[in-house]
mmCIF file of the N, C-alpha and C atoms, coordinates in Angstrom:
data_MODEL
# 
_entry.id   MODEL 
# 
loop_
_atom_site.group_PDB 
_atom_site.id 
_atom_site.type_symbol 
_atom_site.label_atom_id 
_atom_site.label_alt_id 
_atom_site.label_comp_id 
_atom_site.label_asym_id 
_atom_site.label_entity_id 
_atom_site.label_seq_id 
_atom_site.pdbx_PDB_ins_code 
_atom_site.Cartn_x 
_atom_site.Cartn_y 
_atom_site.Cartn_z 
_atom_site.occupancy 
_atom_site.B_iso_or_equiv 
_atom_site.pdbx_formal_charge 
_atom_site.auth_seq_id 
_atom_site.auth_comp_id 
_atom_site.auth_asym_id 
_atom_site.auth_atom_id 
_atom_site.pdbx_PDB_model_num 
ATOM 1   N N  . UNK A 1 1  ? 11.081  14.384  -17.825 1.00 0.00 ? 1  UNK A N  1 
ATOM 2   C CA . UNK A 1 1  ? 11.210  13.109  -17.161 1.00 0.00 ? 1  UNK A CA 1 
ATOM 3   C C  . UNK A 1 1  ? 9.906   12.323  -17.346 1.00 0.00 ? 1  UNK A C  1 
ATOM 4   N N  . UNK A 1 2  ? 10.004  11.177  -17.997 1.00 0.00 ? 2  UNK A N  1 
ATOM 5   C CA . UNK A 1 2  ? 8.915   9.973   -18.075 1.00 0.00 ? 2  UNK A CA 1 
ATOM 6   C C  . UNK A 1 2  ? 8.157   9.849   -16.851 1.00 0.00 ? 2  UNK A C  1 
ATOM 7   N N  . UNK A 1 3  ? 7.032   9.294   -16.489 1.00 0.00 ? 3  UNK A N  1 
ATOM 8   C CA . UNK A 1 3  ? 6.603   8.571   -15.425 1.00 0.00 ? 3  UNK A CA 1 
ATOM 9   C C  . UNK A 1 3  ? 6.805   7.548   -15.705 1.00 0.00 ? 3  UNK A C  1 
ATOM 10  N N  . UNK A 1 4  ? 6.501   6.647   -14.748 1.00 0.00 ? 4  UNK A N  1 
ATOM 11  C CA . UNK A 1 4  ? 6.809   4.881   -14.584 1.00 0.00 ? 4  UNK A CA 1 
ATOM 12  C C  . UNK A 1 4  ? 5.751   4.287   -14.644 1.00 0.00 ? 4  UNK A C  1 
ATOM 13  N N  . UNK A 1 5  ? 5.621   3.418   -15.778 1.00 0.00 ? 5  UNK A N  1 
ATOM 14  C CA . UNK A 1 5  ? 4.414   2.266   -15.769 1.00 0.00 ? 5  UNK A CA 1 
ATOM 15  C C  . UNK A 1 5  ? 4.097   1.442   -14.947 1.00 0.00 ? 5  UNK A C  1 
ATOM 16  N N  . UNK A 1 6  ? 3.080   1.280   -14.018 1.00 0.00 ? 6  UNK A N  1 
ATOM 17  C CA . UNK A 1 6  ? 2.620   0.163   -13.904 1.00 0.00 ? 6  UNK A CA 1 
ATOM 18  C C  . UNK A 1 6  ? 2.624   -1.219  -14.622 1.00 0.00 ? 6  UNK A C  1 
ATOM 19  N N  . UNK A 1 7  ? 3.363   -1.804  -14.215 1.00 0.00 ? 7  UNK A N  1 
ATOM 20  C CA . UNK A 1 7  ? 3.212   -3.197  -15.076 1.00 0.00 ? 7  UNK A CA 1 
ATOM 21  C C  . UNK A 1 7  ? 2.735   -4.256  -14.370 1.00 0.00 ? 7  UNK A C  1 
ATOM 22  N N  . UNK A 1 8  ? 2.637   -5.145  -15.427 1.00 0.00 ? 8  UNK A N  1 
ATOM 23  C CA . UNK A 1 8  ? 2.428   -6.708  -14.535 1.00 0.00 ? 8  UNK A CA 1 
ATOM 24  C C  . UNK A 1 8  ? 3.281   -7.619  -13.211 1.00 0.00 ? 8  UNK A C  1 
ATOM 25  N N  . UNK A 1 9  ? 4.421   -7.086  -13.346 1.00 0.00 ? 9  UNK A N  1 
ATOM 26  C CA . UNK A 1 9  ? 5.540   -7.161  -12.110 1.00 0.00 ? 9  UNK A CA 1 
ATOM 27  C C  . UNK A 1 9  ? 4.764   -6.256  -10.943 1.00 0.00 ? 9  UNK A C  1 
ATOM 28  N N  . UNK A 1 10 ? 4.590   -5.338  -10.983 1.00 0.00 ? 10 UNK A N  1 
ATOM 29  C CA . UNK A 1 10 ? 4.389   -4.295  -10.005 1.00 0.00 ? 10 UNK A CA 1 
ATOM 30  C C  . UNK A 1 10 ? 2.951   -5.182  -9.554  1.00 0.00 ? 10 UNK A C  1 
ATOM 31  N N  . UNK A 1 11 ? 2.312   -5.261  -10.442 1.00 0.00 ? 11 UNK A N  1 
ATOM 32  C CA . UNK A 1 11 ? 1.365   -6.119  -9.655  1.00 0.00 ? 11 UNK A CA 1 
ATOM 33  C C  . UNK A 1 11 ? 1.558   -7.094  -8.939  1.00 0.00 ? 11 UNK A C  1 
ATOM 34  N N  . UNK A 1 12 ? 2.245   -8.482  -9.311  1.00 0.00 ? 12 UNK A N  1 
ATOM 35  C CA . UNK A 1 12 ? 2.435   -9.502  -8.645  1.00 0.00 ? 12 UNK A CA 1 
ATOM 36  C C  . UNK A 1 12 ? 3.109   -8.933  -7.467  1.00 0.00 ? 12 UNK A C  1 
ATOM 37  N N  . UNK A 1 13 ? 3.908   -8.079  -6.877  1.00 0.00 ? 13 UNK A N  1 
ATOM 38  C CA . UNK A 1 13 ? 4.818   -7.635  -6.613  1.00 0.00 ? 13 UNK A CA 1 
ATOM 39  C C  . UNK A 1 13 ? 3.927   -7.083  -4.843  1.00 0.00 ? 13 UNK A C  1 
ATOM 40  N N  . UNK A 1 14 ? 2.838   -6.327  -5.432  1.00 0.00 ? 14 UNK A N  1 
ATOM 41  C CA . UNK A 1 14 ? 1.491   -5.740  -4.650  1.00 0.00 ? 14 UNK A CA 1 
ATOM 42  C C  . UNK A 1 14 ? 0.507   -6.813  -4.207  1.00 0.00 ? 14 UNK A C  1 
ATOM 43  N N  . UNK A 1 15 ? 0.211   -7.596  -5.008  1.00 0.00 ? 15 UNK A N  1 
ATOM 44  C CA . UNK A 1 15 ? -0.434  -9.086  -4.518  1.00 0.00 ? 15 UNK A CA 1 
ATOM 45  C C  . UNK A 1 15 ? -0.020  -9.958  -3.687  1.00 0.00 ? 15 UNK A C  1 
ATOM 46  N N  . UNK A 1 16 ? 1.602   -10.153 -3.880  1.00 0.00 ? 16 UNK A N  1 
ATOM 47  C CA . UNK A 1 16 ? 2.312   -11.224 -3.137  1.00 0.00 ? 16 UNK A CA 1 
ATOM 48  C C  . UNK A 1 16 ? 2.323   -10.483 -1.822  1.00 0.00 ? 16 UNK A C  1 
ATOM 49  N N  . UNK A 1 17 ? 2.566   -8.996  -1.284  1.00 0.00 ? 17 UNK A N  1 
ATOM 50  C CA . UNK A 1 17 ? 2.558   -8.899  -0.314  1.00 0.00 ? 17 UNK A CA 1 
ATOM 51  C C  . UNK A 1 17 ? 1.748   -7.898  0.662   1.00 0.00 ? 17 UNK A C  1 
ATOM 52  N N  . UNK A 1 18 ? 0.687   -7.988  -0.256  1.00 0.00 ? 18 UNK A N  1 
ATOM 53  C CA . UNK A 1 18 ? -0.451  -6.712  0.371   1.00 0.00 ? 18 UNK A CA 1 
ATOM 54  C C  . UNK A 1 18 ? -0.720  -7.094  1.636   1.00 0.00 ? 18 UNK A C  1 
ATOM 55  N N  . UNK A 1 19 ? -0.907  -8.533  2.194   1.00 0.00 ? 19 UNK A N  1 
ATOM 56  C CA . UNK A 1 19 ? -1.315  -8.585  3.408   1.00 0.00 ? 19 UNK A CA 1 
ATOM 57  C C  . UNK A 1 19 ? -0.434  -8.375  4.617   1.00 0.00 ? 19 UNK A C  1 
ATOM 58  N N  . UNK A 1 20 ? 1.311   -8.075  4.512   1.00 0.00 ? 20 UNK A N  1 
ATOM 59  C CA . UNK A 1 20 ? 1.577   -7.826  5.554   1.00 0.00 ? 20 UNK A CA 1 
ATOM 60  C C  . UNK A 1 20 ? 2.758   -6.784  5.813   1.00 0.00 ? 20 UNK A C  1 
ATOM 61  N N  . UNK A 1 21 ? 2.663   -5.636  4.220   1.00 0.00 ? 21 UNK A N  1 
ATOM 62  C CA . UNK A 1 21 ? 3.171   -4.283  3.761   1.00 0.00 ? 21 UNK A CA 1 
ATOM 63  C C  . UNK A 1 21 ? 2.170   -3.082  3.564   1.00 0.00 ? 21 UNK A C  1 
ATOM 64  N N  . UNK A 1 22 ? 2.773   -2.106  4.334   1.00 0.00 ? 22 UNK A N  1 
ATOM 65  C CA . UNK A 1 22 ? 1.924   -0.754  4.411   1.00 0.00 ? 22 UNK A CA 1 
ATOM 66  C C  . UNK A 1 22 ? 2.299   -0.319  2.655   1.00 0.00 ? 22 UNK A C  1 
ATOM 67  N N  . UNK A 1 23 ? 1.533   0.771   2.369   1.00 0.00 ? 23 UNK A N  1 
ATOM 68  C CA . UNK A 1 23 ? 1.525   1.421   1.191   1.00 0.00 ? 23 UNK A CA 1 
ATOM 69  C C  . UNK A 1 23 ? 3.048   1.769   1.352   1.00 0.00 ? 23 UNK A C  1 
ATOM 70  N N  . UNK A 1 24 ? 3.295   2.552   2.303   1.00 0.00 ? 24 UNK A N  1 
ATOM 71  C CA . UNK A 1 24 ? 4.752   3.048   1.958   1.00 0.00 ? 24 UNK A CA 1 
ATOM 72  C C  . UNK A 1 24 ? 5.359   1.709   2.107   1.00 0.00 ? 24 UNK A C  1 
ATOM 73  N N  . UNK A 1 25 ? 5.529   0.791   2.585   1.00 0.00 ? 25 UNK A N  1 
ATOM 74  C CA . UNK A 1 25 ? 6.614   -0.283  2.769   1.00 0.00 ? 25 UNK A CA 1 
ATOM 75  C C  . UNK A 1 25 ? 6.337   -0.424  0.986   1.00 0.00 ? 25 UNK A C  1 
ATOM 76  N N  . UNK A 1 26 ? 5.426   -0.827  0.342   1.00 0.00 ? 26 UNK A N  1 
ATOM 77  C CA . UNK A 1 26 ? 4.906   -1.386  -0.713  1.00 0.00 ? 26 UNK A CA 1 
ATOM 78  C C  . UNK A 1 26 ? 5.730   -0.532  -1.979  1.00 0.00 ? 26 UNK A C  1 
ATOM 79  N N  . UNK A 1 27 ? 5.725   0.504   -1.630  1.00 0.00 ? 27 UNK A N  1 
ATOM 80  C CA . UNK A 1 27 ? 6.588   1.487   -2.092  1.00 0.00 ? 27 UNK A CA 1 
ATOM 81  C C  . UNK A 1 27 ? 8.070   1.279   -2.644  1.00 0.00 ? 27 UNK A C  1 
ATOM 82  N N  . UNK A 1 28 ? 8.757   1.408   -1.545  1.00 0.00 ? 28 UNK A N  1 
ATOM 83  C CA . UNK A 1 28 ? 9.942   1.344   -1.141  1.00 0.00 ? 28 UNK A CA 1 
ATOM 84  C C  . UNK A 1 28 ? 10.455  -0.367  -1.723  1.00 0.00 ? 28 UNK A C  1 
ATOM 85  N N  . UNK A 1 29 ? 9.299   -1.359  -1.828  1.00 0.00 ? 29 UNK A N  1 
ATOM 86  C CA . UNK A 1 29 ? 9.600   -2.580  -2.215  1.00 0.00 ? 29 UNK A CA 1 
ATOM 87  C C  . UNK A 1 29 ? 9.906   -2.513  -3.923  1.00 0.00 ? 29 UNK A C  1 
ATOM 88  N N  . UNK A 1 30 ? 9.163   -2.291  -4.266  1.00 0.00 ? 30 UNK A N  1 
ATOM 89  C CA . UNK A 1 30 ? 8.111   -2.079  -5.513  1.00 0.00 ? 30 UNK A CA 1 
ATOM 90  C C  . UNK A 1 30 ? 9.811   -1.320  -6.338  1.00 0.00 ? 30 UNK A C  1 
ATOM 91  N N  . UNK A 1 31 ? 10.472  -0.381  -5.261  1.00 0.00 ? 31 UNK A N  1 
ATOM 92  C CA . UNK A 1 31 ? 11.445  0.386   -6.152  1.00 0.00 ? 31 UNK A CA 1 
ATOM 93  C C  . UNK A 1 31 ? 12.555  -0.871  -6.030  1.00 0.00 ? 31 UNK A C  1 
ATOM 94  N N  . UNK A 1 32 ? 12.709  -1.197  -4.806  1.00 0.00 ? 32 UNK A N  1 
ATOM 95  C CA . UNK A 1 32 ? 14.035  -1.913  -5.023  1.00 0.00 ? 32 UNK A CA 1 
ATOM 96  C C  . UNK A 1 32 ? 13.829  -3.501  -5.888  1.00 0.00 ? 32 UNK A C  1 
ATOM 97  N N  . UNK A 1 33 ? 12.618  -3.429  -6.201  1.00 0.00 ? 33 UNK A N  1 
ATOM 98  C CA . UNK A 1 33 ? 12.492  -5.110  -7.010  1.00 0.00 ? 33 UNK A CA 1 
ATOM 99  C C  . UNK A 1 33 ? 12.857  -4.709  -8.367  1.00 0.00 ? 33 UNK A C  1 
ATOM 100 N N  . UNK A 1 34 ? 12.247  -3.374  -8.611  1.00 0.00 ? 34 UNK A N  1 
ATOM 101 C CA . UNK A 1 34 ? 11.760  -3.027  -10.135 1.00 0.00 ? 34 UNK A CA 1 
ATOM 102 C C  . UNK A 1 34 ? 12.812  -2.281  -10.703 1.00 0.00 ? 34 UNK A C  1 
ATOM 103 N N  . UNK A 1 35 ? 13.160  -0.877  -9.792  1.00 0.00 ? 35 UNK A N  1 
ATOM 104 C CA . UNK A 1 35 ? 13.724  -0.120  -9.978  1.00 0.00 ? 35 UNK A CA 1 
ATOM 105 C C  . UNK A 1 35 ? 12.858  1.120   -10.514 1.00 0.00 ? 35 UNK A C  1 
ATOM 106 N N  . UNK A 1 36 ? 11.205  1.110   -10.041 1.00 0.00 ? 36 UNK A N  1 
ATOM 107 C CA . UNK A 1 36 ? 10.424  1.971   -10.608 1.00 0.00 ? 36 UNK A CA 1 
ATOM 108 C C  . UNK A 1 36 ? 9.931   2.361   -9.474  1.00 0.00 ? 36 UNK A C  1 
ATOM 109 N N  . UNK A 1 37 ? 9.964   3.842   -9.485  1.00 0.00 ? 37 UNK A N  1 
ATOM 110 C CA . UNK A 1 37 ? 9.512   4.559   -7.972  1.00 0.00 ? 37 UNK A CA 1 
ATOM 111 C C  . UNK A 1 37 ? 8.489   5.411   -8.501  1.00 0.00 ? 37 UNK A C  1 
ATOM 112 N N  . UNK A 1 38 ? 7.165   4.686   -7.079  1.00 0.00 ? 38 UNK A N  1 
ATOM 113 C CA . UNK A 1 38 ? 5.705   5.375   -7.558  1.00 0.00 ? 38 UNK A CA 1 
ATOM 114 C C  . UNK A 1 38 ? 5.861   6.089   -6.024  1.00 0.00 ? 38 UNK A C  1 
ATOM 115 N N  . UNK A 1 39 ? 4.366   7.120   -6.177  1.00 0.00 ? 39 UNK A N  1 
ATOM 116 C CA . UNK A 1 39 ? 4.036   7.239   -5.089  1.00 0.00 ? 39 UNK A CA 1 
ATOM 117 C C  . UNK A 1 39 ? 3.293   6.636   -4.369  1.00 0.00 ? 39 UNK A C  1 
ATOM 118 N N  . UNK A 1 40 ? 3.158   6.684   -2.845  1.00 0.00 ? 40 UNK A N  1 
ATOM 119 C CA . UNK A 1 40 ? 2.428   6.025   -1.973  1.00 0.00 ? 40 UNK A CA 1 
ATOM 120 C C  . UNK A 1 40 ? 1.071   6.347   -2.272  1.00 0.00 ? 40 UNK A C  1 
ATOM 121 N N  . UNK A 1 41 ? 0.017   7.546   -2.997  1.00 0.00 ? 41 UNK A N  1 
ATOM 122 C CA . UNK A 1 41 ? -0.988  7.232   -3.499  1.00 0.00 ? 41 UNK A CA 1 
ATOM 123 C C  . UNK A 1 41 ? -1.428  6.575   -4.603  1.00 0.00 ? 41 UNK A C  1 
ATOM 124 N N  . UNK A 1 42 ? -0.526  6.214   -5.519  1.00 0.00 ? 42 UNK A N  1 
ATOM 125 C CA . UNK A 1 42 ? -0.481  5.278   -6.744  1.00 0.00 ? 42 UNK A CA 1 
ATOM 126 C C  . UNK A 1 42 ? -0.380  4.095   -6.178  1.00 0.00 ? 42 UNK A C  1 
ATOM 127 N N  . UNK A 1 43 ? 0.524   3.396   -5.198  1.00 0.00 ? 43 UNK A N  1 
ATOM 128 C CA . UNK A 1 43 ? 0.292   2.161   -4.770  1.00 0.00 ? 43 UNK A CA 1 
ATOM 129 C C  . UNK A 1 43 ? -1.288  2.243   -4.178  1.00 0.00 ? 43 UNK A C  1 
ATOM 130 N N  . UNK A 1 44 ? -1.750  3.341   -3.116  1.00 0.00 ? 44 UNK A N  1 
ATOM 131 C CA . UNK A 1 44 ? -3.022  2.848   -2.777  1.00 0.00 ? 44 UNK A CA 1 
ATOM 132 C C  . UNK A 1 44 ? -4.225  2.560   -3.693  1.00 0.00 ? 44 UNK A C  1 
ATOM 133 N N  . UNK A 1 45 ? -3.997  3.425   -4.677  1.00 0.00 ? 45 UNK A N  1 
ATOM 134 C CA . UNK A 1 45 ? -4.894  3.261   -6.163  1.00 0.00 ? 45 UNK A CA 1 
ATOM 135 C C  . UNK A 1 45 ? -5.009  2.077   -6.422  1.00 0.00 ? 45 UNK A C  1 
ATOM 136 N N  . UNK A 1 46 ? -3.686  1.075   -6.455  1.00 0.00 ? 46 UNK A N  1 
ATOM 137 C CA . UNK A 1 46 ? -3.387  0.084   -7.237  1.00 0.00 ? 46 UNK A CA 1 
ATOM 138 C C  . UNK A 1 46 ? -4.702  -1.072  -6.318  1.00 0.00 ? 46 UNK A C  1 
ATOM 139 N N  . UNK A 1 47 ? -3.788  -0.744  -5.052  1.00 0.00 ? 47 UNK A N  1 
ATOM 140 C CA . UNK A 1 47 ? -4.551  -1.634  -4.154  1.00 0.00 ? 47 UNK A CA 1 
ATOM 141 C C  . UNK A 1 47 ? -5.952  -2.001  -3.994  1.00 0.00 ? 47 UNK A C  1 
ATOM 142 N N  . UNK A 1 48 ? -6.390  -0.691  -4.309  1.00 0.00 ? 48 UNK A N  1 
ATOM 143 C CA . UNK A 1 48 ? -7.758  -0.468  -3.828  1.00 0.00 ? 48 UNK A CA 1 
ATOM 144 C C  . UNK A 1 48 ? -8.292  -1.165  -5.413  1.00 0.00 ? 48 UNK A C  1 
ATOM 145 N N  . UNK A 1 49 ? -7.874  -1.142  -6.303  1.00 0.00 ? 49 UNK A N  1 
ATOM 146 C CA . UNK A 1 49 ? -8.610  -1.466  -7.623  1.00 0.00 ? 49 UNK A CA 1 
ATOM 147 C C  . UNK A 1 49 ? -8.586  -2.793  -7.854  1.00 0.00 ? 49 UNK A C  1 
ATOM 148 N N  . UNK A 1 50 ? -7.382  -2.999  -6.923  1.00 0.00 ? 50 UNK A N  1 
ATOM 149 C CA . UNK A 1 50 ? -7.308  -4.874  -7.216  1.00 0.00 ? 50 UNK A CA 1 
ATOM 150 C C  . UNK A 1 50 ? -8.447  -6.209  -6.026  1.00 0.00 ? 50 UNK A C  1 
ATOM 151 N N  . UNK A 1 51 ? -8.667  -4.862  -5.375  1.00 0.00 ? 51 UNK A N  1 
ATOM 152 C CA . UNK A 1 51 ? -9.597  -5.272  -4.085  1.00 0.00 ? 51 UNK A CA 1 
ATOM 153 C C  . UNK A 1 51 ? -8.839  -5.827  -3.127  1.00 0.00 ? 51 UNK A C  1 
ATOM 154 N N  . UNK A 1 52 ? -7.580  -5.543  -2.686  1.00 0.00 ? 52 UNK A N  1 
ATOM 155 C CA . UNK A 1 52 ? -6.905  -6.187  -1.796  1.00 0.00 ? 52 UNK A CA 1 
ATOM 156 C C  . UNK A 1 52 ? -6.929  -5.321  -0.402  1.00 0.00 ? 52 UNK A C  1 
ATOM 157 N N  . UNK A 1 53 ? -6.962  -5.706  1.011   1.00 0.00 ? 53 UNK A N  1 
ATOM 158 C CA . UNK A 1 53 ? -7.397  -4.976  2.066   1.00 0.00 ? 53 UNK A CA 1 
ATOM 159 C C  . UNK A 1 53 ? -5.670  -4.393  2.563   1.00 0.00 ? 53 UNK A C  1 
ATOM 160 N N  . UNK A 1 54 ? -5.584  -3.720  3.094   1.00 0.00 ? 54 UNK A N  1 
ATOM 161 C CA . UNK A 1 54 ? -4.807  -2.867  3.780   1.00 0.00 ? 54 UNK A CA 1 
ATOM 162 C C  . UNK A 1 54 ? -3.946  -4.128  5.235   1.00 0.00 ? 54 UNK A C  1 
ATOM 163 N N  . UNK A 1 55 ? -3.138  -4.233  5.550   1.00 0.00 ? 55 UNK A N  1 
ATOM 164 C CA . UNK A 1 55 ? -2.753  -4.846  6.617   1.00 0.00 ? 55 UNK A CA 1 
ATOM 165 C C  . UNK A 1 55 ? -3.159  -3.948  8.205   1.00 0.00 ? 55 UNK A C  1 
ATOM 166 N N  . UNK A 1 56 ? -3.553  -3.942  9.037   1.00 0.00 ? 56 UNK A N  1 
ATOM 167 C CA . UNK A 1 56 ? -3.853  -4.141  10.646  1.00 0.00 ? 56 UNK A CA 1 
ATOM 168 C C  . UNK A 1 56 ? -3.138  -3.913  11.286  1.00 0.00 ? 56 UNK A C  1 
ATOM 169 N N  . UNK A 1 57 ? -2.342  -2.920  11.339  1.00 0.00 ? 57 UNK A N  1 
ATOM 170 C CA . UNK A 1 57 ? -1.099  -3.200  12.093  1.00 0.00 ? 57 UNK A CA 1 
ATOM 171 C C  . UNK A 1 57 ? -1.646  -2.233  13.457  1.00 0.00 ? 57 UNK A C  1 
ATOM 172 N N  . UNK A 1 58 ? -2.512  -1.342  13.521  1.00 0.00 ? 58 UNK A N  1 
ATOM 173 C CA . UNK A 1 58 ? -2.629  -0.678  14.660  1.00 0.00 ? 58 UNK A CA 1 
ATOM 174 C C  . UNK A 1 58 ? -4.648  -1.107  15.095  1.00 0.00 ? 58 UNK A C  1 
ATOM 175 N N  . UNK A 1 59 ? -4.334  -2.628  14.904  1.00 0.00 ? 59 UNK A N  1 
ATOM 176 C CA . UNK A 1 59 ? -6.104  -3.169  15.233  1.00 0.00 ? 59 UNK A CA 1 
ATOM 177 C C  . UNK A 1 59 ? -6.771  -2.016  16.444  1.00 0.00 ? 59 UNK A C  1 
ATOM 178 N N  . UNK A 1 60 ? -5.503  -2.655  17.388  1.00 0.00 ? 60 UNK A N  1 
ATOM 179 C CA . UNK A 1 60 ? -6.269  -2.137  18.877  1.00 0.00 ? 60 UNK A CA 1 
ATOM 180 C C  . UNK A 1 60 ? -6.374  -1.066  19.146  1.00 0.00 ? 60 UNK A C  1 
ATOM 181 N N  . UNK A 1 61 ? -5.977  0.426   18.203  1.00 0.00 ? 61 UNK A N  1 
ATOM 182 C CA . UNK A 1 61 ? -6.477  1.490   18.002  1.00 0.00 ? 61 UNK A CA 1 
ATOM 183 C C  . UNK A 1 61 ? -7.880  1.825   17.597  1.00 0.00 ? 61 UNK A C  1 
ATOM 184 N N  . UNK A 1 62 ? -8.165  1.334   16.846  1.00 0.00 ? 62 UNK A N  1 
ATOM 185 C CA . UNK A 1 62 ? -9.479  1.709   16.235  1.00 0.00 ? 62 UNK A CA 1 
ATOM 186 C C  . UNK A 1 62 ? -10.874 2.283   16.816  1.00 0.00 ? 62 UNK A C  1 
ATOM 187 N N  . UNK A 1 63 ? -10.785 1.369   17.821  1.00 0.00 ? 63 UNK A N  1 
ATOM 188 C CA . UNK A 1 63 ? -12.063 1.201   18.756  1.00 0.00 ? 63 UNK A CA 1 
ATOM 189 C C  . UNK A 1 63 ? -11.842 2.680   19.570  1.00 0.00 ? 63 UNK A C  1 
ATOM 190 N N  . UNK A 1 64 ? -10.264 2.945   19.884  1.00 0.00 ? 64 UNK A N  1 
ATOM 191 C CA . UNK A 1 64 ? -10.418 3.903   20.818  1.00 0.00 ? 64 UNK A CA 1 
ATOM 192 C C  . UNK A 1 64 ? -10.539 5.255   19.837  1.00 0.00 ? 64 UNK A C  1 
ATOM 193 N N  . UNK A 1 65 ? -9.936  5.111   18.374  1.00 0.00 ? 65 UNK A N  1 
ATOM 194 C CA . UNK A 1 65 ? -10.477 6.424   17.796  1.00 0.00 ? 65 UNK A CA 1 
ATOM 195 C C  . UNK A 1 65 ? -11.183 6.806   17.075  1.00 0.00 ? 65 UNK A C  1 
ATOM 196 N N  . UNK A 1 66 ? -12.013 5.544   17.311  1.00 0.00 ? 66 UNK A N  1 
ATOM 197 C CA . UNK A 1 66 ? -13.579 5.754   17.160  1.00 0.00 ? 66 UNK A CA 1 
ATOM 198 C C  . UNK A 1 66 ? -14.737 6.313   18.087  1.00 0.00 ? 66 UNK A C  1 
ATOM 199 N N  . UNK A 1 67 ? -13.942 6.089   19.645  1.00 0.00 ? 67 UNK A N  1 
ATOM 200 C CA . UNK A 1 67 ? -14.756 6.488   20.332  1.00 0.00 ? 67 UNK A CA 1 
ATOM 201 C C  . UNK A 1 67 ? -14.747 8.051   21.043  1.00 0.00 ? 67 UNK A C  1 
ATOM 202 N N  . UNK A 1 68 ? -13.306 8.277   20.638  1.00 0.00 ? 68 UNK A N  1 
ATOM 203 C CA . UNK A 1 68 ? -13.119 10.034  20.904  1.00 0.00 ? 68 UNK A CA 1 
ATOM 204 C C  . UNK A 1 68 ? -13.433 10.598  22.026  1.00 0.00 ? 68 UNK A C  1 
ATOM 205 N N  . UNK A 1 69 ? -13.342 10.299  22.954  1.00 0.00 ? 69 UNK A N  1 
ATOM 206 C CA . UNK A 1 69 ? -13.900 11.226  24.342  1.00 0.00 ? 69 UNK A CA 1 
ATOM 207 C C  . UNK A 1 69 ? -13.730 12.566  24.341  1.00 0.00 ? 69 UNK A C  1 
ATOM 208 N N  . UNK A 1 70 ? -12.689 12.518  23.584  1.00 0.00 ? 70 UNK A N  1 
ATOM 209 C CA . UNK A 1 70 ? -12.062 14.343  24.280  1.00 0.00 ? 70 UNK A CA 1 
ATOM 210 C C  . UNK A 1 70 ? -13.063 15.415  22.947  1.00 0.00 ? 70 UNK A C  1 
ATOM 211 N N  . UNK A 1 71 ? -13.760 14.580  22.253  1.00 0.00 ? 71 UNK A N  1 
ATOM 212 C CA . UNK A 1 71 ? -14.738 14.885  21.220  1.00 0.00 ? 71 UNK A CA 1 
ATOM 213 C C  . UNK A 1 71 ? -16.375 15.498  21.801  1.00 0.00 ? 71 UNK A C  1 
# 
């Protein structure tokens, strides 16, 4: 069985909606536009190389598991 290329679709595809799709949503998109199914660490690869940031979806966590009490 082949692997699946990255192409120039898959990019636009990752650009148009990095700011408000998780890796797995990005995923799951990426198959039903293209019909090419990566994994969720290949999309983060992608992401991370294109310099695009991750979406926020759990902001108001952070602070608290950063601060760890039970640590």
């Amino acid at each position: 069985m082949a692997r699946p290329r990255w192409d120039r679709r898959c990019t636009e595809i990752l650009t148009r909606n990095a700011a408000t799709h998780t890796n797995v949503e990005m995923a799951a998109l990426i198959a039903t536009e293209t019909g090419l199914r990566f994994r969720v660490p290949t999309v983060s690869d992608h992401r991370c190389a294109l310099g695009l940031d991750s979406p926020c979806r759990n902001a108001w966590t952070g602070p608290l598991r950063k601060w760890r009490p039970w640590q």
